[in-house]
N, CA, C and O atoms as CSV, one atom per row, in Angstrom:
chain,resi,resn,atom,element,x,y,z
A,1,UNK,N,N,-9.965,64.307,-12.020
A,1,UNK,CA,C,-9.168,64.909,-10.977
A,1,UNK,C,C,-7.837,65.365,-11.567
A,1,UNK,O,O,-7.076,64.540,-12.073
A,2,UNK,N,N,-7.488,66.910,-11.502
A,2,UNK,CA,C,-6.098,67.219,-11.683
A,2,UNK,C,C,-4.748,66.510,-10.858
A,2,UNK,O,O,-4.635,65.978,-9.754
A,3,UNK,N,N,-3.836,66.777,-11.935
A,3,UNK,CA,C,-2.558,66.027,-11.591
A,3,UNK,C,C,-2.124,66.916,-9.884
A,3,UNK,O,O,-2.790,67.914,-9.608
A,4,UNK,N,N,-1.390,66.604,-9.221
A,4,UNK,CA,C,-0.776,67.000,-7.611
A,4,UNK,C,C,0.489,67.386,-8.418
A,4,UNK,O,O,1.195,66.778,-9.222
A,5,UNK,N,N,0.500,68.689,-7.871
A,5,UNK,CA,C,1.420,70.143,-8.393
A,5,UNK,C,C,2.548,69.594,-7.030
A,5,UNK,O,O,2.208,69.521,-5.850
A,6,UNK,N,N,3.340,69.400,-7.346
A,6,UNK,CA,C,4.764,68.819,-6.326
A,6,UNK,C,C,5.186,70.458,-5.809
A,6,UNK,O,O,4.885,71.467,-6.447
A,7,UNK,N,N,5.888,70.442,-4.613
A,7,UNK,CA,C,6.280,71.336,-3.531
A,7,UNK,C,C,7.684,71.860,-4.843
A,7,UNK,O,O,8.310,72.919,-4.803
A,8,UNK,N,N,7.766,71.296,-5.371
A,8,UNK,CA,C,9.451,71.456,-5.950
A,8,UNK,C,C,8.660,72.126,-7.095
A,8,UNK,O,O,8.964,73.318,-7.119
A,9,UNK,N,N,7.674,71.787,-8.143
A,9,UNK,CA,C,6.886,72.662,-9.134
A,9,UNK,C,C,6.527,73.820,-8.905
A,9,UNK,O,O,6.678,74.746,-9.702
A,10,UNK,N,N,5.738,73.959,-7.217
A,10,UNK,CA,C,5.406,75.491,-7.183
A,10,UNK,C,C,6.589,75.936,-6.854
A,10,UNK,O,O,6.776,77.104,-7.194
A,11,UNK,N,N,7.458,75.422,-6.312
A,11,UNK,CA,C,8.762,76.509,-6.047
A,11,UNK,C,C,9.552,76.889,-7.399
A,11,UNK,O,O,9.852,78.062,-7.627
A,12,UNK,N,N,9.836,75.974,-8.174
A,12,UNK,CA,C,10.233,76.785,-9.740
A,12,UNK,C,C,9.322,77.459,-10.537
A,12,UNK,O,O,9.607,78.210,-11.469
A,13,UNK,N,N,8.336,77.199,-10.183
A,13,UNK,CA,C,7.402,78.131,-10.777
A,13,UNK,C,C,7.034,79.966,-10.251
A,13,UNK,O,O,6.698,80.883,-11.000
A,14,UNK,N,N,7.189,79.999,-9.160
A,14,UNK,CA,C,7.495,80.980,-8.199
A,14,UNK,C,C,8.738,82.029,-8.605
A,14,UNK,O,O,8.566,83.205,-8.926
A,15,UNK,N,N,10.052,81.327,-8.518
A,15,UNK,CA,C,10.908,81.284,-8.949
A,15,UNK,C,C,11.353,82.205,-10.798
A,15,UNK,O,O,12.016,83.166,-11.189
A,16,UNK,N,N,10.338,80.956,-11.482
A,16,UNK,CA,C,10.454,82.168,-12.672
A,16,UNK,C,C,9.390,83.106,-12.696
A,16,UNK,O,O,9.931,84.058,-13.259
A,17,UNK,N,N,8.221,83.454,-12.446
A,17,UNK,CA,C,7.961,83.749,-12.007
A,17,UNK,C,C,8.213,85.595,-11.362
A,17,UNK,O,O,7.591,86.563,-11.798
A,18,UNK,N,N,9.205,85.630,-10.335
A,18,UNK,CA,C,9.936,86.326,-10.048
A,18,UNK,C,C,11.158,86.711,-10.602
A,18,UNK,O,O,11.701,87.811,-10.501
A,19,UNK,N,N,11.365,86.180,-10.920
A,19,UNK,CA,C,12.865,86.524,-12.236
A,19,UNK,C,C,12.178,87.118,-13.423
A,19,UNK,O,O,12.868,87.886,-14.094
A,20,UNK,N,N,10.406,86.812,-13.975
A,20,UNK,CA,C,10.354,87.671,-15.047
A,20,UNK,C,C,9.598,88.404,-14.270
A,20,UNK,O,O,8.781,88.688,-15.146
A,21,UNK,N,N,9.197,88.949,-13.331
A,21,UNK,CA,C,8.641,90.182,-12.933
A,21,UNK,C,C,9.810,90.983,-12.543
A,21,UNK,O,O,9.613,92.191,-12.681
A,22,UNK,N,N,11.116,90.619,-12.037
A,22,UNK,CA,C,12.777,91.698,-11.844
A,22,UNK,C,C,12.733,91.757,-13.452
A,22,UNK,O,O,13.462,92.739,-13.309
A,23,UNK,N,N,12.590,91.658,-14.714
A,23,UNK,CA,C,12.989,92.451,-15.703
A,23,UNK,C,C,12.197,92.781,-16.338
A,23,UNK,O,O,12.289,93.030,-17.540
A,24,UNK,N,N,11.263,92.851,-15.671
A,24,UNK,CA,C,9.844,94.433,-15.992
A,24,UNK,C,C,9.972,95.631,-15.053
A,24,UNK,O,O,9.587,96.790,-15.205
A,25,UNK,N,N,10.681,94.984,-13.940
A,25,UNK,CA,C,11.110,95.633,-12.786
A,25,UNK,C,C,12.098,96.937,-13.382
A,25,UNK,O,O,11.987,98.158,-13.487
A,26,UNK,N,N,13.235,95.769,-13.734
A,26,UNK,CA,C,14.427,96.780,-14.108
A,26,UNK,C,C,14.209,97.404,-15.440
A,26,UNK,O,O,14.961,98.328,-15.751
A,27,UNK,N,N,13.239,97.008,-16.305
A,27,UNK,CA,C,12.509,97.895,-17.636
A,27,UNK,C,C,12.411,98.855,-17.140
A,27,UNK,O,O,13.169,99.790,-17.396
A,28,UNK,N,N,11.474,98.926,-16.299
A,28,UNK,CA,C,10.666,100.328,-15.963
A,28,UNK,C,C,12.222,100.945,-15.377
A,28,UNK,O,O,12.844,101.679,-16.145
A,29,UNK,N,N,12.729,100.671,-14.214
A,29,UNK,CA,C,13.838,101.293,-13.536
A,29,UNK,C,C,14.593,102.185,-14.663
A,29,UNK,O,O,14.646,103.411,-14.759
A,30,UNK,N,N,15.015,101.431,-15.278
A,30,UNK,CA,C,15.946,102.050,-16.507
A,30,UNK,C,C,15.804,103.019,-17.662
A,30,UNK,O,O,16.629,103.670,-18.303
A,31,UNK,N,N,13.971,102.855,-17.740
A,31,UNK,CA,C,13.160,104.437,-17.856
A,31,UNK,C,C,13.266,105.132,-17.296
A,31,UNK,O,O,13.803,106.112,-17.812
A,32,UNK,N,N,12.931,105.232,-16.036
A,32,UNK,CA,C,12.795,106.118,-14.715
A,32,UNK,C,C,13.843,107.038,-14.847
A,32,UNK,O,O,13.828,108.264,-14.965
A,33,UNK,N,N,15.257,105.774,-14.779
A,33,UNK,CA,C,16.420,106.624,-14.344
A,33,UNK,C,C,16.971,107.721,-15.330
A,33,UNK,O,O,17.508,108.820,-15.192
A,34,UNK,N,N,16.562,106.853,-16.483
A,34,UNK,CA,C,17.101,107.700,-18.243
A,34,UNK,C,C,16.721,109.299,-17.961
A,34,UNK,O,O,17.325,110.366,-17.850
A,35,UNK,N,N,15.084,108.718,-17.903
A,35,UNK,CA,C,14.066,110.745,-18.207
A,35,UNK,C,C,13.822,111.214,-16.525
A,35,UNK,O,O,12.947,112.042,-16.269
A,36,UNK,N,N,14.803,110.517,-15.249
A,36,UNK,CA,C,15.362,111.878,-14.251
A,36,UNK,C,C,16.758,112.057,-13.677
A,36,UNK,O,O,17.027,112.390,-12.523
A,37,UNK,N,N,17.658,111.765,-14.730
A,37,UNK,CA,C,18.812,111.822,-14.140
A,37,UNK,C,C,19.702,111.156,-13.198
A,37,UNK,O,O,20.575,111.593,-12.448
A,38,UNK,N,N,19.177,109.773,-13.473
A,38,UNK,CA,C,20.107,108.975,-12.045
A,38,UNK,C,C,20.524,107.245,-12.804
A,38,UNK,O,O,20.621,106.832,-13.959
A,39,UNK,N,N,20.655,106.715,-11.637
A,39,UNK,CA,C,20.501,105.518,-11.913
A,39,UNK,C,C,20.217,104.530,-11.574
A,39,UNK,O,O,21.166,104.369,-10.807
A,40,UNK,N,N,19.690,103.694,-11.492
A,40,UNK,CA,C,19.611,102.271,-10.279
A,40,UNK,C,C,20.523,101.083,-10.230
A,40,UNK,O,O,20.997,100.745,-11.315
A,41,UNK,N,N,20.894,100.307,-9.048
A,41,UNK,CA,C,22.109,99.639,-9.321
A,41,UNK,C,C,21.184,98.387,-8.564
A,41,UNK,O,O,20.769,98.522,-7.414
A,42,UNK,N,N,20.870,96.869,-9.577
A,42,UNK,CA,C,20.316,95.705,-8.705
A,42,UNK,C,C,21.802,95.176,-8.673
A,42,UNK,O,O,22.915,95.467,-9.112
A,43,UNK,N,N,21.121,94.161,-7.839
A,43,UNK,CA,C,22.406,93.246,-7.176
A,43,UNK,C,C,21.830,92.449,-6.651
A,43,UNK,O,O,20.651,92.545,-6.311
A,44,UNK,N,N,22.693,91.318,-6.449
A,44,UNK,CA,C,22.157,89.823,-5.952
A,44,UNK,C,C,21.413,89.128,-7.000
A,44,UNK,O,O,21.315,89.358,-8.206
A,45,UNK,N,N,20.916,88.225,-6.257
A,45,UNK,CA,C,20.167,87.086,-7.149
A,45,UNK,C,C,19.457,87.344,-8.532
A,45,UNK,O,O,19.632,86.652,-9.536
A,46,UNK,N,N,18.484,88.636,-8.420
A,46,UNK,CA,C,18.367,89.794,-9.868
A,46,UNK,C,C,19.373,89.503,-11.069
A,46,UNK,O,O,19.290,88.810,-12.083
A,47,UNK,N,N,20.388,90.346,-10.511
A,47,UNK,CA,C,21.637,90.550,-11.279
A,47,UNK,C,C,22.408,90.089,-11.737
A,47,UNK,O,O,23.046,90.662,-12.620
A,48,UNK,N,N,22.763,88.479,-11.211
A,48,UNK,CA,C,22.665,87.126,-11.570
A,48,UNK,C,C,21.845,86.530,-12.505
A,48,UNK,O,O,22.342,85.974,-13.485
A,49,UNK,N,N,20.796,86.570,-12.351
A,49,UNK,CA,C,19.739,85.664,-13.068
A,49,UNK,C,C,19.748,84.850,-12.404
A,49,UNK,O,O,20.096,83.915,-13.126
A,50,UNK,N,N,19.604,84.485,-11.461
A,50,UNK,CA,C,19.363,83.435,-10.345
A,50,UNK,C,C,17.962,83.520,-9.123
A,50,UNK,O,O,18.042,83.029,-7.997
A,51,UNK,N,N,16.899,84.151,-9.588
A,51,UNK,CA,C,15.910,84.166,-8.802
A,51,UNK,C,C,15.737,82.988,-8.184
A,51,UNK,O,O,15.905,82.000,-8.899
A,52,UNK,N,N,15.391,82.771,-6.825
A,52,UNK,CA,C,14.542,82.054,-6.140
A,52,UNK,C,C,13.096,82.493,-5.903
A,52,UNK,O,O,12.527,83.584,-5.938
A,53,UNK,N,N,12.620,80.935,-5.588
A,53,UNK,CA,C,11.346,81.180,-5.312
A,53,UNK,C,C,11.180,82.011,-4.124
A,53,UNK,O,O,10.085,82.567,-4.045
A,54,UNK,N,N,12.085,82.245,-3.097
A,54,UNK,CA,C,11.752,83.583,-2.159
A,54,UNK,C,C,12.862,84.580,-2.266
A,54,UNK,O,O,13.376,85.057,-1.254
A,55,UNK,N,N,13.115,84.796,-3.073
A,55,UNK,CA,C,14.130,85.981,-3.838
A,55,UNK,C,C,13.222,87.055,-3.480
A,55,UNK,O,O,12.004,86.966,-3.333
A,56,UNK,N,N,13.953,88.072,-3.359
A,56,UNK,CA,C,13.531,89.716,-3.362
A,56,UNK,C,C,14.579,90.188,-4.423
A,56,UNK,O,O,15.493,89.446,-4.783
A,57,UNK,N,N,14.392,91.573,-4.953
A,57,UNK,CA,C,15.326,92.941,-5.747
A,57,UNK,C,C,16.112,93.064,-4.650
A,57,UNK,O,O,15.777,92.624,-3.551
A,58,UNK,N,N,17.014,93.564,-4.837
A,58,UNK,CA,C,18.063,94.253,-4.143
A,58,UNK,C,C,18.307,95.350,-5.312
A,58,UNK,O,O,18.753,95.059,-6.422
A,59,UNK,N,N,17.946,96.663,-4.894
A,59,UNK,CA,C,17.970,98.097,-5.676
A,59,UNK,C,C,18.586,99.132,-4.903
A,59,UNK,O,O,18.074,99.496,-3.845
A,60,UNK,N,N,19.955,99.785,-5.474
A,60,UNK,CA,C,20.340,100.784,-4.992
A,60,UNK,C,C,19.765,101.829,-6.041
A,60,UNK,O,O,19.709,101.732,-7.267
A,61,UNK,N,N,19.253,103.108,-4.998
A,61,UNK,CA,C,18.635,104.234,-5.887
A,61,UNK,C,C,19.971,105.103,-5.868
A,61,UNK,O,O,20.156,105.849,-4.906
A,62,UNK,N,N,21.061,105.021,-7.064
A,62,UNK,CA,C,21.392,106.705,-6.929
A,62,UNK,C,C,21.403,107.978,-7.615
A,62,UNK,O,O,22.071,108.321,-8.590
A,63,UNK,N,N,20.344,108.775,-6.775
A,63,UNK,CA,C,19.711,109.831,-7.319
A,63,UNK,C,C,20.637,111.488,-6.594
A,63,UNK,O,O,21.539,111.508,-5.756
A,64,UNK,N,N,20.159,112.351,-7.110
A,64,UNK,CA,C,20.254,113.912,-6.158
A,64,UNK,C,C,19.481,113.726,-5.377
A,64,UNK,O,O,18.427,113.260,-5.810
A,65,UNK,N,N,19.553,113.928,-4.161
A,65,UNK,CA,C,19.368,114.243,-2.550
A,65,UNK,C,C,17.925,115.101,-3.220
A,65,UNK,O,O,16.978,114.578,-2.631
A,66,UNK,N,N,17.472,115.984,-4.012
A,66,UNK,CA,C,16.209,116.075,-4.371
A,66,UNK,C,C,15.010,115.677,-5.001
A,66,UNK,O,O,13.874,116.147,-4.926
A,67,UNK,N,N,15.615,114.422,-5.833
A,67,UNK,CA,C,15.289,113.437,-6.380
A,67,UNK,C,C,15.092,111.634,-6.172
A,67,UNK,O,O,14.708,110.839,-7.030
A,68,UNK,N,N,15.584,111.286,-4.445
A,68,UNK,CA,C,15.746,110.290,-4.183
A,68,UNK,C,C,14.548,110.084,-3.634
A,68,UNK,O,O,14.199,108.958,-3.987
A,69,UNK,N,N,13.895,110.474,-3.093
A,69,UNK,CA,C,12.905,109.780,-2.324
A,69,UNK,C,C,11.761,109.156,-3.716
A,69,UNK,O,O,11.355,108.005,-3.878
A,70,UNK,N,N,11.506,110.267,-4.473
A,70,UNK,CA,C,10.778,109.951,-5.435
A,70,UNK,C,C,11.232,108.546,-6.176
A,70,UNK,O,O,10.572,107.507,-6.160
A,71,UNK,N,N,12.231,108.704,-6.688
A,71,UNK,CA,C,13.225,107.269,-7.220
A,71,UNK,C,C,12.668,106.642,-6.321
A,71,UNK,O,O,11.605,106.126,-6.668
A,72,UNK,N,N,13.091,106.420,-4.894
A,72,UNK,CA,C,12.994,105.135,-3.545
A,72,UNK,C,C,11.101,104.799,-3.918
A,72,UNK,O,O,10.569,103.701,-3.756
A,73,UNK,N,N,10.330,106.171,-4.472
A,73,UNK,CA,C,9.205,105.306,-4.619
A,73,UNK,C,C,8.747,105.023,-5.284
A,73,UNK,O,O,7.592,104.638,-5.100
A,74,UNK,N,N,9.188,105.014,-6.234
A,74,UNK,CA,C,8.628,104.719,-8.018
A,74,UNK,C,C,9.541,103.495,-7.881
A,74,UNK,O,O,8.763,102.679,-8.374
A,75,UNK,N,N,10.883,102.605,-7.495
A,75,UNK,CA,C,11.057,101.452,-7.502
A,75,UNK,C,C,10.308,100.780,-6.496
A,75,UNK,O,O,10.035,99.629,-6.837
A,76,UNK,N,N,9.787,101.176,-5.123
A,76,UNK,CA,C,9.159,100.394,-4.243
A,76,UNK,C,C,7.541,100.099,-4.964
A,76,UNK,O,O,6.956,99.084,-4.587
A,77,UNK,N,N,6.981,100.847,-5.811
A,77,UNK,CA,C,5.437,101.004,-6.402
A,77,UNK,C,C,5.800,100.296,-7.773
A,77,UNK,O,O,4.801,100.027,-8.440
A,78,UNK,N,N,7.363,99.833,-8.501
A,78,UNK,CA,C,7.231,99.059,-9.291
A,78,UNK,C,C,7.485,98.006,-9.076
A,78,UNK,O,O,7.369,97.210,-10.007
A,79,UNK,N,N,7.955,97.510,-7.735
A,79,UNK,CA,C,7.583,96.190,-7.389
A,79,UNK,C,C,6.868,95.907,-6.663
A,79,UNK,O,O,6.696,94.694,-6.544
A,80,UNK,N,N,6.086,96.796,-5.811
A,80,UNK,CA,C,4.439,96.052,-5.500
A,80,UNK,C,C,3.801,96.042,-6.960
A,80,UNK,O,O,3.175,94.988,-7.071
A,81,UNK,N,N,3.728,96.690,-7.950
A,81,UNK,CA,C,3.241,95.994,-9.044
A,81,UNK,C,C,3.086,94.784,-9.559
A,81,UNK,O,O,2.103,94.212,-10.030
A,82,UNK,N,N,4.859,94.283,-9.312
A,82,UNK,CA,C,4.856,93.227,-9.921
A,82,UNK,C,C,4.573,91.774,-8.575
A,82,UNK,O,O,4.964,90.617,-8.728
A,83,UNK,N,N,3.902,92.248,-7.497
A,83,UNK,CA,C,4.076,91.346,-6.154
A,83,UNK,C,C,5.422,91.434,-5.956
A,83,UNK,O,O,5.803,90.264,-5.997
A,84,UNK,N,N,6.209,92.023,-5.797
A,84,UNK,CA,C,7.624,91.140,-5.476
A,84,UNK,C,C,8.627,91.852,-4.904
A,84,UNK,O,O,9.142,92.896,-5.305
A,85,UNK,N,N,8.905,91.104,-3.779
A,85,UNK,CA,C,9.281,91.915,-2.613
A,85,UNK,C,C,10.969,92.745,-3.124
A,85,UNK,O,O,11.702,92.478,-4.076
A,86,UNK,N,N,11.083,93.572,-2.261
A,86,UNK,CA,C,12.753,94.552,-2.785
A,86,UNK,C,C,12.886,95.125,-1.289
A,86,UNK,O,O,12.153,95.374,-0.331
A,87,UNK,N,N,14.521,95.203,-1.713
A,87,UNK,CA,C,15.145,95.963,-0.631
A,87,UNK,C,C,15.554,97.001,-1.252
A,87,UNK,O,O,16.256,96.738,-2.229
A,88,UNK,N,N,15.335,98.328,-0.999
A,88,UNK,CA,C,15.832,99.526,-2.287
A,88,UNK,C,C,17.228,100.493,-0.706
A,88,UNK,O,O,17.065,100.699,0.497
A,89,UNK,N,N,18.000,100.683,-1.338
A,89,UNK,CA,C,19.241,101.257,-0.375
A,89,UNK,C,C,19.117,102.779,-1.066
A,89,UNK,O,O,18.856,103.073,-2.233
A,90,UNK,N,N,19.313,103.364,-0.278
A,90,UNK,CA,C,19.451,104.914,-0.968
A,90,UNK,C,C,20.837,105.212,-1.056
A,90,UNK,O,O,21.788,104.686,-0.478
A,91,UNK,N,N,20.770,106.582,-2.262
A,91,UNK,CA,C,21.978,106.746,-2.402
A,91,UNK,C,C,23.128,106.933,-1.686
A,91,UNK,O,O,22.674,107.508,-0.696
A,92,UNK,N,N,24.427,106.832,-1.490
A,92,UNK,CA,C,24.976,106.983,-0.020
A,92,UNK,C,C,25.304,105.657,0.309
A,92,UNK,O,O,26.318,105.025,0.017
A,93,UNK,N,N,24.190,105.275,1.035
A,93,UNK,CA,C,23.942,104.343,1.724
A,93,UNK,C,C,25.177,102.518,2.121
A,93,UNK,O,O,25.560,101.881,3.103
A,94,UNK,N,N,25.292,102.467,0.743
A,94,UNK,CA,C,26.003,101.241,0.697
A,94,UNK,C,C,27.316,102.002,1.146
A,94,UNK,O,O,27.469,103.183,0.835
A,95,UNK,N,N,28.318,101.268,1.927
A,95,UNK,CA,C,29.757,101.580,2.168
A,95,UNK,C,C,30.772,101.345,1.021
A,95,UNK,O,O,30.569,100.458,0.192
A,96,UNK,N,N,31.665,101.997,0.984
A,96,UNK,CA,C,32.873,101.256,-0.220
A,96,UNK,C,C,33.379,100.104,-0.046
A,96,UNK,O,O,33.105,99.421,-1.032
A,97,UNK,N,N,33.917,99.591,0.624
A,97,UNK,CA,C,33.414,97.988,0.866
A,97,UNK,C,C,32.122,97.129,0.893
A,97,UNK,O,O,32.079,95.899,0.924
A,98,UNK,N,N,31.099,97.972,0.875
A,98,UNK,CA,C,30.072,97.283,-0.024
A,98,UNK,C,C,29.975,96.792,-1.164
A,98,UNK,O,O,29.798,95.698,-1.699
A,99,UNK,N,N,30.142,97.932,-1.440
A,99,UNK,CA,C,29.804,97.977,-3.203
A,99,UNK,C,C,31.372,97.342,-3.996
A,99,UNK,O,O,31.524,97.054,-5.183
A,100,UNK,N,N,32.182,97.281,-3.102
A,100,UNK,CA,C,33.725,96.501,-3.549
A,100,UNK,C,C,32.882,95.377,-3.621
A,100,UNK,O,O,32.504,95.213,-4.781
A,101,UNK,N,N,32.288,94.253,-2.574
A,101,UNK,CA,C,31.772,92.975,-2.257
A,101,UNK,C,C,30.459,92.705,-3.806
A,101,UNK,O,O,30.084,91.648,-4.313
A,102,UNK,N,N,30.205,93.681,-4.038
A,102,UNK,CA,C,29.089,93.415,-4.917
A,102,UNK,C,C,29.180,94.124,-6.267
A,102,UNK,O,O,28.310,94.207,-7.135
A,103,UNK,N,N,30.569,94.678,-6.256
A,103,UNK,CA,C,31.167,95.222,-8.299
A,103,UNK,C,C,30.617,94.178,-8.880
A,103,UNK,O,O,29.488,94.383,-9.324
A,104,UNK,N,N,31.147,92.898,-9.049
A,104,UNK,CA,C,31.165,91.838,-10.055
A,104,UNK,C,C,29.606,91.273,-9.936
A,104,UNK,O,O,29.284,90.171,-10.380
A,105,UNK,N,N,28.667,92.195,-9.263
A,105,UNK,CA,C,27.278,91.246,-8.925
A,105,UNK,C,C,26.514,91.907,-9.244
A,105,UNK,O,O,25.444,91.811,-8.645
A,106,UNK,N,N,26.646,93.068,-10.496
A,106,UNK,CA,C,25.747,94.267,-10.227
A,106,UNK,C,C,24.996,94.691,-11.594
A,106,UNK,O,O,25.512,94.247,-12.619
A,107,UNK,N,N,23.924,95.436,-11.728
A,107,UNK,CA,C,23.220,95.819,-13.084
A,107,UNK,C,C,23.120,97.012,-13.030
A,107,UNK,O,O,22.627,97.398,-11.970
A,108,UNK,N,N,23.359,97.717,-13.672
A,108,UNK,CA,C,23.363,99.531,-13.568
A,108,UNK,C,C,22.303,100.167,-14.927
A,108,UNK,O,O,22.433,100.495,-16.107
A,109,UNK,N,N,21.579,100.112,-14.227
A,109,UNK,CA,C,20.235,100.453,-14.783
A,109,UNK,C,C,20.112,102.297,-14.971
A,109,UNK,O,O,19.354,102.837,-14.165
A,110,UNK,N,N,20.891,103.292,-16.080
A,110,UNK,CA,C,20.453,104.244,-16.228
A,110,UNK,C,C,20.232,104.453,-17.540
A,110,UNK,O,O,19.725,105.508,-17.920
């Protein structure tokens, strides 16, 4: 009989887990952004290195207004790749007091 996998094991395991699927995540992102002109900005727990076991991406796409949606779906299709859930903000989107609250929290992926 196998050993009993503790509630606290699958949750760090989960955990990394998701922290190495955000930097295959932000691999690919940082391709993306290089060969079309933009960039992606994670934040939060990502950007940290602090995944949890129910952590999501937090991804700002900022692209040209002709180029964003595509960006919004090539990061949403590289993290259903990796299972793992994201919030992607479009360009714009965040306020300047946003992005004041989250300077010191951020990865700029171009």
């Amino acid at each position: 009989m196998g050993r009993i996998v503790t509630v606290a094991e699958r949750k760090a395991r989960e955990a990394a887990r998701r922290a190495e699927a955000a930097g295959r995540v932000m691999e690919r992102l940082r391709g993306y952004a290089a060969s079309h002109g933009g960039r992606f900005v994670v934040f939060g727990s990502a950007a940290r290195g602090e995944m949890r076991y129910s952590s999501d991406i937090d991804i700002w796409a900022d692209f040209s207004r002709e180029r964003e949606f595509d960006a919004v779906h090539f990061s949403e299709e590289a993290c259903a790749k990796e299972d793992l859930p994201c919030d992607v903000l479009f360009c714009g989107t965040p306020s300047a007091a946003f992005m004041d609250m989250i300077k010191d929290d951020t990865v700029e992926l171009a």
